[in-house]
C-alpha positions in Angstrom: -18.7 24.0 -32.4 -16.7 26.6 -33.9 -15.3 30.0 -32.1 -12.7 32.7 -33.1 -11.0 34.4 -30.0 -10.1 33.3 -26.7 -12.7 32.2 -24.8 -13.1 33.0 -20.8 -14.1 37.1 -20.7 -16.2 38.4 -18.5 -19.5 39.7 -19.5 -19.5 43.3 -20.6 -21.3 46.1 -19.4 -24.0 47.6 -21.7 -22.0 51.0 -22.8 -23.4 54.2 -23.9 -27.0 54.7 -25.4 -27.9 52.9 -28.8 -30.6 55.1 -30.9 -33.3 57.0 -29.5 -36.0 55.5 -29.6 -38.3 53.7 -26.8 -37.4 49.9 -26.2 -35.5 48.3 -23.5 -34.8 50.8 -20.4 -30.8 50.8 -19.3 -30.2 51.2 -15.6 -31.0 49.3 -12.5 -33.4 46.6 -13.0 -33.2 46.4 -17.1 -34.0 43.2 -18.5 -30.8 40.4 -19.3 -32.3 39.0 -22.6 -33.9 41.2 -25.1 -36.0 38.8 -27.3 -35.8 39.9 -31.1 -38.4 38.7 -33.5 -39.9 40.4 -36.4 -43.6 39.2 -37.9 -45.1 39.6 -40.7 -48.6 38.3 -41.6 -47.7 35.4 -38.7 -51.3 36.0 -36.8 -51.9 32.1 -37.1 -48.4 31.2 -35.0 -48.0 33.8 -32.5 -49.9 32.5 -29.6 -48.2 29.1 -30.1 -45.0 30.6 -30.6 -44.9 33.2 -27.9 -46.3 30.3 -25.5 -43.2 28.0 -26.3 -40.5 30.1 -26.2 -42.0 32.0 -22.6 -41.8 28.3 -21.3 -38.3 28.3 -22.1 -37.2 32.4 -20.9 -39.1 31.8 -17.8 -36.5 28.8 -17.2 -33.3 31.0 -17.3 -34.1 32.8 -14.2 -33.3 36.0 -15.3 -36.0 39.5 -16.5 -36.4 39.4 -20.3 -38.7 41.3 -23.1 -40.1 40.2 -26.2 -39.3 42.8 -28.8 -42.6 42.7 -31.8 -41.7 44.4 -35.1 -44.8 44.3 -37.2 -43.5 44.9 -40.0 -47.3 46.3 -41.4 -48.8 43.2 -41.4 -52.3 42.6 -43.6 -53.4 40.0 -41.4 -54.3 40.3 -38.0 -51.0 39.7 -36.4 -50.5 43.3 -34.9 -54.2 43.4 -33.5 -53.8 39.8 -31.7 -50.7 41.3 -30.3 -51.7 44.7 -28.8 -54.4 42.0 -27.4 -51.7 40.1 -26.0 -49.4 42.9 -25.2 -52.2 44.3 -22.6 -52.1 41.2 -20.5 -48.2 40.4 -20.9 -45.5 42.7 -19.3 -43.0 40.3 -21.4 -44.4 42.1 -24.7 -43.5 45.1 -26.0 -45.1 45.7 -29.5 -44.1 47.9 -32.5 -45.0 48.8 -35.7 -44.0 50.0 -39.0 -45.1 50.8 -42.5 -43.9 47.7 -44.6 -40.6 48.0 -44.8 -38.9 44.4 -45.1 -37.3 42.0 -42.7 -34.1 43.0 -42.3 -36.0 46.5 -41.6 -38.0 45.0 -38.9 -34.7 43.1 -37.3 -32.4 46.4 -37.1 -35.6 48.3 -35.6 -35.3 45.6 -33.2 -32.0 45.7 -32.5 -31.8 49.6 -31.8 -34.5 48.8 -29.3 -32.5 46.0 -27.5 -29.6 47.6 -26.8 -30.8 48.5 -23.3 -30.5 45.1 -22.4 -26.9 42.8 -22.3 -27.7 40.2 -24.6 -30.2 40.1 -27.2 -31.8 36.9 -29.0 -33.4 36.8 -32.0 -35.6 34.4 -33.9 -38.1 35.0 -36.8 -42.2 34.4 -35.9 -43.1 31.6 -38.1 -42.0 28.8 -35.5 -40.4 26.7 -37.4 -37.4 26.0 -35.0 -37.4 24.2 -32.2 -36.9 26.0 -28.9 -34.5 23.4 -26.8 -31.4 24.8 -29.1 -31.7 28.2 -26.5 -30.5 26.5 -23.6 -27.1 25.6 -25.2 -26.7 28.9 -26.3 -27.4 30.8 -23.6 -25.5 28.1 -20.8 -22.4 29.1 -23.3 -22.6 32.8 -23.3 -20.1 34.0 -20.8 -17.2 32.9 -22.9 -18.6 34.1 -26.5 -19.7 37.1 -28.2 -22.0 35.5 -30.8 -23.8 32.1 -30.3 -26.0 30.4 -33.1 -27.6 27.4 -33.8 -27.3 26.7 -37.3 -30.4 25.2 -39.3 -29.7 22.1 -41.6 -30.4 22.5 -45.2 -32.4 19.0 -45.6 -35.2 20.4 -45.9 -34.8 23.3 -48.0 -35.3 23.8 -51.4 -32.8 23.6 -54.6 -32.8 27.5 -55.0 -32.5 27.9 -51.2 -29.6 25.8 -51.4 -27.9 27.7 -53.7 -29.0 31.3 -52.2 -27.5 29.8 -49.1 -24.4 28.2 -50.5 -23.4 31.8 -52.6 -24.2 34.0 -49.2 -22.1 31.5 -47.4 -18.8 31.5 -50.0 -19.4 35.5 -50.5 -18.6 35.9 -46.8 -15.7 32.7 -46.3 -14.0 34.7 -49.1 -14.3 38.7 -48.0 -14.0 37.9 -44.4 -12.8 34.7 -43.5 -13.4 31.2 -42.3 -17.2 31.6 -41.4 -20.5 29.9 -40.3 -21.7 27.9 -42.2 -25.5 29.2 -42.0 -24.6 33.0 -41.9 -27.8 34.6 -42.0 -29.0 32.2 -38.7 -32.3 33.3 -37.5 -31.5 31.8 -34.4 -28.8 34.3 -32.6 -27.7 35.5 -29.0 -25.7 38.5 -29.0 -23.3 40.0 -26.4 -24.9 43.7 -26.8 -21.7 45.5 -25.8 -20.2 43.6 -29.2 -23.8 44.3 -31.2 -23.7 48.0 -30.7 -20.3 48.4 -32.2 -21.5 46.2 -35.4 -24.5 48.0 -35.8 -22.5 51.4 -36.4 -21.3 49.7 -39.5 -24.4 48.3 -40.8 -26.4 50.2 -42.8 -30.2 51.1 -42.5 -31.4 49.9 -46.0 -29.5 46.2 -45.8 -31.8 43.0 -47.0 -30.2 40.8 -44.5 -28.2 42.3 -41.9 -27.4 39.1 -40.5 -25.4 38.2 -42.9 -23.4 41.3 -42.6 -23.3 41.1 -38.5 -22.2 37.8 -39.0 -19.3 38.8 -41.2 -18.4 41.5 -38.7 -18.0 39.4 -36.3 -15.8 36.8 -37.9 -13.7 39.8 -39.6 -13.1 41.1 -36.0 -12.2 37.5 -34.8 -14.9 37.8 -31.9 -15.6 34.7 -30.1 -18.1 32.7 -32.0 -20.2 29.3 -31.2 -22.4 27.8 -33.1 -24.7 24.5 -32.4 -27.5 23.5 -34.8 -31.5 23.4 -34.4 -33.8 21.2 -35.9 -37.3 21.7 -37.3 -40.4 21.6 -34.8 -41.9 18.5 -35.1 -44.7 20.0 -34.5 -44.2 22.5 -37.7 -45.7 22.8 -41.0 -42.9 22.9 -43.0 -42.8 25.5 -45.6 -41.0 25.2 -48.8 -41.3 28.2 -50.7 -40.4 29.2 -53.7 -37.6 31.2 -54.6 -39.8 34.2 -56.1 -38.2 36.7 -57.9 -38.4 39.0 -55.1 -36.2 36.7 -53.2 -33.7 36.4 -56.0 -33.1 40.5 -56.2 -33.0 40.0 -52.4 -30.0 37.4 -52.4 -28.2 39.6 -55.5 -28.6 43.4 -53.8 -27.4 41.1 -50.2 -24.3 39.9 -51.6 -23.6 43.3 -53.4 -24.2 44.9 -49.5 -22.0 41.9 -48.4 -18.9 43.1 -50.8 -19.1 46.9 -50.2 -19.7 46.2 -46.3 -16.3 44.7 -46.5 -14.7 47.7 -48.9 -16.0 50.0 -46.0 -14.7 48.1 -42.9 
């Protein structure tokens, strides 16, 4: 476990309105947990996935929303969710012309910040779901709470992507996470709407830059670790050349982030 601040403050109230658009209401009755998870081309583990982790929201005993971001998905992922959508008050569905996954995550995020805290995890179900528990039975002393994946399973070039994003932010912002763009994320919202002014709309992974707002700020921050789904089929992709100008224009973002902060 690792955290920066004191812990012990009392949970925030959600503050002003986010961006306008139609997600998670504010007000009387609006969900806790806004659920974050951006798909693309995921139509074969959506039902399994959404099944899963509704198992586990259902056990916290508080009103939560899924957030969908199809981020224009050739497959059939956005039609098997509208089908799922009109059955499931949980769901809330949107769209977008292809626009990248850290796209789909800050569309996700403007449309959370109704609720207090929002989670988000990526739709290929890969990681296991019992990791959410710790999290969330921690939240009321931190602002940020991850579970951190373990590398064993990655490849050599993920390694490496991982190990420069890591060092780029333990040197421009501090002592840091070690997995710092963690799919696997709660966030206080009141502390989430303040990062997201500083993050801009075009970054390849945001996370990465959230996370280094946080530790920069010194918010309180916990982090666990998540193993892979037994049940998974492990994917080992390649590290394509579209990843590679990914990982180089993220850890440009990453330095000028910290030149604008």
């Amino acid at each position: 476990m690792w955290y920066r601040g004191e812990p012990g403050k009392p949970e925030d109230v959600v503050g002003p309105a986010g961006p306008d658009l139609q997600g998670v209401p504010r007000g009387p009755g609006r969900p806790k947990l806004a659920v974050v998870i951006p798909v693309y081309n995921e139509e074969a583990s959506l039902a399994g996935l959404l099944k899963d982790w509704q198992a586990v929201f259902g056990a916290i005993g508080e009103p939560y929303t899924i957030l969908l971001i199809d981020d224009g998905s050739k497959d059939g992922s956005l039609r098997l969710l509208k089908e799922m959508q009109a059955v499931d008050a949980h769901l809330d569905v949107h769209t977008q012309p292809n626009a990248g996954h850290g796209a789909a995550i800050l569309k996700g995020y403007g449309l959370a910040l109704g609720a207090d805290w929002v989670f988000q995890i990526d739709s290929d179900h890969q990681l296991d779901v019992t990791a959410f528990m710790t999290l969330w039975g921690n939240r009321g002393e931190y602002d940020l709470l991850v579970a951190e994946r373990t590398d064993k399973n990655a490849t050599v070039g993920r390694r490496r992507i991982s190990a420069v994003s890591r060092l780029v932010v333990q040197l421009l912002f501090g002592s840091a996470i070690r997995d710092v763009n963690c799919p696997y994320r709660l966030i206080r919202v009141s502390e989430l709407r303040q990062a997201l002014e500083k993050v801009p709309a075009d970054s390849f992974a945001p996370n990465v830059l959230l996370t280094s707002w946080f530790v920069l700020k010194k918010k309180r921050i916990f982090s666990g670790v998540v193993d892979i789904r037994k049940e998974a089929s492990l994917r080992k992709s390649r590290v394509s050349r579209h990843i590679f100008r990914g990982a180089v224009q993220s850890a440009v973002q990453t330095i000028l982030f910290r030149i604008r902060l």
